[in-house]
TIGU-250952 format. One record per residue: x, y, z of N, C-alpha, C in turn. Coordinates in steps of 0.001 Angstrom, whole numbers, plus 524288, in hexadecimal, padded with zeros to 5 digits. Last residue first. Layout:
N
XYZXYZXYZ;...
//
This chain:
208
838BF855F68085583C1185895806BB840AB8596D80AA8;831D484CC280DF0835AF84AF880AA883AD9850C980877;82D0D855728154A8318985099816C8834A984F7A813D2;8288F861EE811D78291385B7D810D382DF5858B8812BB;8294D86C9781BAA82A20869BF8173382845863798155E;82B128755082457827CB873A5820718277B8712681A82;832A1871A082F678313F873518290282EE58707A826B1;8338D8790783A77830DD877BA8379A832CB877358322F;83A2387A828466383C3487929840D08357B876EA83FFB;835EA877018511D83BA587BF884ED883C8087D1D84994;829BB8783F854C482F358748B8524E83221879E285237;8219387C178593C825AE87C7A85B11828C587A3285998;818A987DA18507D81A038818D8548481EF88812D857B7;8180C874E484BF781B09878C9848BB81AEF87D0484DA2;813B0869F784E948179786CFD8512781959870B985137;80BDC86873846D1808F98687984C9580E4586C8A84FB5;80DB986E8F8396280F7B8693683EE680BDF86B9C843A3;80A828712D82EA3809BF873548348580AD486D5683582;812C186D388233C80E1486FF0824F680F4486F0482BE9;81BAD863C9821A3817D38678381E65813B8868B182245;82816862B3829F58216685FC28289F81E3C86629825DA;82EDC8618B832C182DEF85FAB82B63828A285E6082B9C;832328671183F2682FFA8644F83CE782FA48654183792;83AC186601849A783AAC8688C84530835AD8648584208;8407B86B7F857A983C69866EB8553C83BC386A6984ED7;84A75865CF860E28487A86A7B85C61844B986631857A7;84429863CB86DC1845D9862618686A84694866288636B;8409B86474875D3846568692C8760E848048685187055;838BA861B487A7683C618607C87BB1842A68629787AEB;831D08664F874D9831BD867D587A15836778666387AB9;832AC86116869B8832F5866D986A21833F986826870E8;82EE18575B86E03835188583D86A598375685D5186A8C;825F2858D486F4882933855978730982E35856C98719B;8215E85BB6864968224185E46869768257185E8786DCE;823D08520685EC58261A858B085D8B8260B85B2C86270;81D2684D08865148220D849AF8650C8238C84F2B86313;812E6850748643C815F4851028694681BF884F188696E;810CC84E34859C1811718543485B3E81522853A58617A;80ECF8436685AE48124C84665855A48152584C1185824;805DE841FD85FD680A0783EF585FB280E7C8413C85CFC;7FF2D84AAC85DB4801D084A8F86018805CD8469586292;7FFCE84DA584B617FD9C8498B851888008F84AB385616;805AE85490848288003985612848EF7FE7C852CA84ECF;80E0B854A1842C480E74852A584804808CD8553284B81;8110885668837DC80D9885B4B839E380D3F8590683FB4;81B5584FFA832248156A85142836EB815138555883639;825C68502282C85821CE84ED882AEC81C2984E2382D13;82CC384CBA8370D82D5984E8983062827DB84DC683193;8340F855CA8430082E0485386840EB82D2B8538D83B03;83F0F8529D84B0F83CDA854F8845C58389085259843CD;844288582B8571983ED5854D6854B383D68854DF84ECB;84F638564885D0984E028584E85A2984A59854BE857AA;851DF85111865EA854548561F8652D8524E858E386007;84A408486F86DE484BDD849F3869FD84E2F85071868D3;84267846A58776C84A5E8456F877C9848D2847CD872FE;83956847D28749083AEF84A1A8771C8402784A5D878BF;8376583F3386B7C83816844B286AC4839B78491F86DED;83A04836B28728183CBA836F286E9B83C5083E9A86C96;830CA83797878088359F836CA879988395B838A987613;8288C835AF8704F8295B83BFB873C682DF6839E687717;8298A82CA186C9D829F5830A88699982ABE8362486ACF;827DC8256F8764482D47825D3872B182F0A82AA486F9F;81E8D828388779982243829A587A648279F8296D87839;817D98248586F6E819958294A86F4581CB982C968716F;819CB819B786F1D81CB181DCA86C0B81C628217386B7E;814B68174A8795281ADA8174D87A8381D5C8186B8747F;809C181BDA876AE80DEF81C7687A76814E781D1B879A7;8064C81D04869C7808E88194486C9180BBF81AFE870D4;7FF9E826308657D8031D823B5864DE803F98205F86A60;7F1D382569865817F5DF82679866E17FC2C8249A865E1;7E7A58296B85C037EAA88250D85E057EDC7827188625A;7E5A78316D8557D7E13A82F7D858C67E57382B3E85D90;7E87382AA88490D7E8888304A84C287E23882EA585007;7F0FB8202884CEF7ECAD823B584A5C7EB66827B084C5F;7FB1D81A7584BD37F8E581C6884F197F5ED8207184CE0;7FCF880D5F849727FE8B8148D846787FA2A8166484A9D;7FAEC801F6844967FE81804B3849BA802B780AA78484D;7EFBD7FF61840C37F4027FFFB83EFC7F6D580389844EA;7EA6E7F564848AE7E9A27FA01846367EF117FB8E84565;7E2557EC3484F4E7E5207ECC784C337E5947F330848DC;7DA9A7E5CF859167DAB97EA4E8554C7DFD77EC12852DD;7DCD47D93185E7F7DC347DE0485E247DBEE7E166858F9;7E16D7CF7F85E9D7DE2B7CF6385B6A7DB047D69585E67;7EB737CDC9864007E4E47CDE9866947E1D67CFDA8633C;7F21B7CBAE85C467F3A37C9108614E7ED9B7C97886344;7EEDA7D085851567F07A7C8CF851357F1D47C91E85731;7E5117D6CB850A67E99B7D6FF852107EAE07D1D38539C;7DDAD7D649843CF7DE3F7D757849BE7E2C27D5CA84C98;7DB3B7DB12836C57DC9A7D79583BDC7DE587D95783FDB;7CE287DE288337B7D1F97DFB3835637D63C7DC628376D;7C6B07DAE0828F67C7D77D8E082D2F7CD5C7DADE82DC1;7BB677DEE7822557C03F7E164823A67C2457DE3F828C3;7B0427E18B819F97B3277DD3F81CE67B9BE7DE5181D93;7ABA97ED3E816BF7AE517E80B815617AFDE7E5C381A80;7A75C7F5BC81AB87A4F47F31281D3A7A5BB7ED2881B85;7AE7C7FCAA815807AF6C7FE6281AA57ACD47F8D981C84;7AB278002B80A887AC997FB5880C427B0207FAF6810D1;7A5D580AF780B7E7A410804AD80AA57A355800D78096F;7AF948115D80CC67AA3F80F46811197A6B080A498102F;7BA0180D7B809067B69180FD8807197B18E80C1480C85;7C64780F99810137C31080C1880D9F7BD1C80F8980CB3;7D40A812E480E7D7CDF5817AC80E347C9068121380ACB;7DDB6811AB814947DB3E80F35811057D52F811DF81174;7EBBD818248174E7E66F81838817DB7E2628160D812DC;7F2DF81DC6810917F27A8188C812027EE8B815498128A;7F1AC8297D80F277F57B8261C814427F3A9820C2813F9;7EB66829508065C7F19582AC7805717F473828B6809F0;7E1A981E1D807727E4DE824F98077D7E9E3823F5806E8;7DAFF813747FD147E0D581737801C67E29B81BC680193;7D05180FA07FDE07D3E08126D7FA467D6E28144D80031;7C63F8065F7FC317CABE807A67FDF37CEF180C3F7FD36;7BC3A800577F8647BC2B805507F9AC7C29880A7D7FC21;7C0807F6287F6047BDC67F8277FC147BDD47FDD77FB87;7C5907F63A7EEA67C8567F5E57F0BB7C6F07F89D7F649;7BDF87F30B7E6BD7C1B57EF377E9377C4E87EF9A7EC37;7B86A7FC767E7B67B6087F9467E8737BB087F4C77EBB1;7C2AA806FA7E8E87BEF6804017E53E7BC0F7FEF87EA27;7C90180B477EDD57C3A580ED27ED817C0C180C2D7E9DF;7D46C80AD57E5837D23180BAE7E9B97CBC180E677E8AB;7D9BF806147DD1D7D4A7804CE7DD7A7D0DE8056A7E2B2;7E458806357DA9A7E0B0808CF7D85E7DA7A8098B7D9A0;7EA7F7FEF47DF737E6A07FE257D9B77E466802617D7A9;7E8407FD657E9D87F0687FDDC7E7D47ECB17FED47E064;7DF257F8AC7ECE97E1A47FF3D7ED7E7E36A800997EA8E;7E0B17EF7C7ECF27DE1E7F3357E7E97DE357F70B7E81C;7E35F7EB967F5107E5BE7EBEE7F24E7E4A57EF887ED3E;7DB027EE307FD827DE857F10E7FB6E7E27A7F1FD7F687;7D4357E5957F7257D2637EAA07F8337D5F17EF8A7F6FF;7DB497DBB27FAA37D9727DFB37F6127D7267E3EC7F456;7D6E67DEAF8075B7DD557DDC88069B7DDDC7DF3D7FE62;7CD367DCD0806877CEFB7E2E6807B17D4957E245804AE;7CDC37D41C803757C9667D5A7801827CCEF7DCC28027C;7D1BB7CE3280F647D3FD7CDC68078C7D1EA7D21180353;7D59B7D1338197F7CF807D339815107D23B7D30881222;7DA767CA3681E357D5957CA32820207D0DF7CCFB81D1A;7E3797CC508190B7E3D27C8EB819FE7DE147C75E81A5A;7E4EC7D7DB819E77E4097D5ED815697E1277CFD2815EF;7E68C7D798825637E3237DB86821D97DFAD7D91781D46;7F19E7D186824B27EC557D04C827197E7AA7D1EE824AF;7F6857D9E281F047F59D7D3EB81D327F1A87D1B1820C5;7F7357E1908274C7F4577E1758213B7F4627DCED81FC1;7FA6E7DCE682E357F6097DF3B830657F5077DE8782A6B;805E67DD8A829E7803007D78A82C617FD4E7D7F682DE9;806E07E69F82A9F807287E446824108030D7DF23826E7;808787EB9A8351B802797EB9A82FA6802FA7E8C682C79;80CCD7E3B083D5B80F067E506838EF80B4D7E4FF8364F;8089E7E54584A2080AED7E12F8467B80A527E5D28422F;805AD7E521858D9808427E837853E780A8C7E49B85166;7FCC87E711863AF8018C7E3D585F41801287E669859FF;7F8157ECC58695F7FABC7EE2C8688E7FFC47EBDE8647A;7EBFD7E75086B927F2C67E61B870267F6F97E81E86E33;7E4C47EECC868447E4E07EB8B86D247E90F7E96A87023;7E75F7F2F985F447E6267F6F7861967E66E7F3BC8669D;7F5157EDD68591E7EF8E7EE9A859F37EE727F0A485E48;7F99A7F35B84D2E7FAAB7F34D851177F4747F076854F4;802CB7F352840667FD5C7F149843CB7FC4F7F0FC8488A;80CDE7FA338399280AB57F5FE83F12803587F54883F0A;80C768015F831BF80DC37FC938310C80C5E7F83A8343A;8080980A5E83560803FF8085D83192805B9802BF83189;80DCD80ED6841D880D9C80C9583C378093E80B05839FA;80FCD8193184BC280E3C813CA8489C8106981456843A0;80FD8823BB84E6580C54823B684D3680B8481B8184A06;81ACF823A784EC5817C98272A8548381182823FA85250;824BE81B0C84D0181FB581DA884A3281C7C81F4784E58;8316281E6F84EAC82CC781D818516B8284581F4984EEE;838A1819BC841AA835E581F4F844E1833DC81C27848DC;84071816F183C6C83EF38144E83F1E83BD18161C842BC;846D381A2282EF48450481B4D832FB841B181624837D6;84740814EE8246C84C0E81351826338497B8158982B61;83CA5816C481EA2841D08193C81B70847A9818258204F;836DA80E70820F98393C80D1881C2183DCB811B381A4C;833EB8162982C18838058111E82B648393980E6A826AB;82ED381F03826CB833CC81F32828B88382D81976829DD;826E181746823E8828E981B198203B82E1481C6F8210A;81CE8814DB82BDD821FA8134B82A48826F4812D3826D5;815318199882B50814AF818B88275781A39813218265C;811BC8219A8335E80FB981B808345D811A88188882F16;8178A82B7B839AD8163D82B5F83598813EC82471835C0;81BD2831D984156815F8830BF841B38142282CF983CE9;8278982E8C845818241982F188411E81F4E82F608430F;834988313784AB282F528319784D8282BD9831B5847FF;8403B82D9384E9883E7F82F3384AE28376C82ED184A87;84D23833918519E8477982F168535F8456382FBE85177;8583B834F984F6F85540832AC852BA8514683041853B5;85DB983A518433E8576C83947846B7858A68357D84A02;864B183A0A83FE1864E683F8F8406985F2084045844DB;86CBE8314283CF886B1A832C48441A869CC837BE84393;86BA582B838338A86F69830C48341986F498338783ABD;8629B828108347E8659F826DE8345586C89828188350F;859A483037835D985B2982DB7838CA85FC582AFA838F5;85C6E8348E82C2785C48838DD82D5385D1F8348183426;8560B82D38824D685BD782F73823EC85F318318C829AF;84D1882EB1828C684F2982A0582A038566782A0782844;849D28373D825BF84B40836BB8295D84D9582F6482BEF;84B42835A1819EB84E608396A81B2384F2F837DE82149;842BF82ECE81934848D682CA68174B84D1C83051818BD;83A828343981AEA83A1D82FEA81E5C8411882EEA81C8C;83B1B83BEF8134F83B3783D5B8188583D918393A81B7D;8399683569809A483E1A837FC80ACC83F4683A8380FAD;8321882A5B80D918339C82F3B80A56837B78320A80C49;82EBF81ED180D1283136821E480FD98335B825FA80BCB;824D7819D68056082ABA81902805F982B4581EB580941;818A8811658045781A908177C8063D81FA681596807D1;8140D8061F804D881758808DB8011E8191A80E8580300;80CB9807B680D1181072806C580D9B814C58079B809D2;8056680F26808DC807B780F7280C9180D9D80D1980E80;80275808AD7FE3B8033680ED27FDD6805A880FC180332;8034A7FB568000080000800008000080374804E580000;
//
């Protein structure tokens, strides 16, 4: 699919450059895409992955691909469905009404909402199952967010690519960075949540 195919872009290769060379320390993403680790990086994802599966009852964690073959496994009928995507043929009949946004995201048509759909359930207690990304609404994870405001608060210097750090998982780690004595700079097109107290703004694209 269109998601996973996505290759690490020139940002993601610069800072992974840029670690190697010891110019970075630690390295913090909101991002779920895993983008930074095909370009050589190893971030704390603040926000998860699309790749894991997690469940809502005991917390076990396995590998989506193995969730998608299940998927498939249990609705043959859907499992072609999608395939007809890759065709040309979104928003048709065969393909359930189906068509994909630009993030990934699958846009089913209302009626066929009331097809036959079997989820699978979590192989230790057969619990609820869900991609392991933290939704808006959610919280991040205790003990990663502590990691993450640790980390920003030792640090000598905070640099923000590519946010507006709108969410407050995002914003307090700049902040935390800024109180602390950090010199803080942010890359990113248009208004940030922070622009009142970084040191350095620029308004630009990543890849340039």
């Amino acid at each position: 699919m269109r998601f996973t195919a996505a290759q690490p872009g020139a940002a993601h290769v610069a800072l992974a450059s840029l670690e190697q060379a010891g110019r970075i320390n630690f390295m913090i993403t909101q991002n779920v895409d895993r983008l930074h680790h095909r370009a050589g990086s190893n971030p704390l994802e603040l926000h998860g992955t699309v790749y894991s599966v997690i469940c809502l009852d005991c917390g076990f964690s396995f590998c989506r691909n193995l969730f998608q073959d299940e998927v498939k496994a249990l609705n043959p009928k859907w499992a072609a469905a999608i395939e007809s995507l890759d065709y040309g043929n979104a928003g048709s009949d065969k393909s359930f009404g189906m068509k994909q946004r630009p993030d990934g995201d699958i846009e089913i048509d209302e009626k066929f909402w009331e097809e036959d759909f079997h989820i699978p359930t979590c192989h230790k207690c057969n619990g609820v199952l869900k991609p392991d990304v933290v939704f808006f609404g959610d919280n991040v994870p205790k003990e990663r967010a502590d990691k993450a405001k640790e980390v920003a608060r030792e640090c000598d210097a905070f640099l923000v690519l590519g946010s507006s750090v709108m969410t407050m998982s995002a914003f307090q780690l700049v902040r935390a960075a800024h109180e602390a004595g950090a010199s803080t700079a942010i890359v990113n097109i248009g208004k940030t949540r922070a622009d009142e107290f970084v040191s350095l703004k620029v308004n630009a694209r990543l890849g340039e």
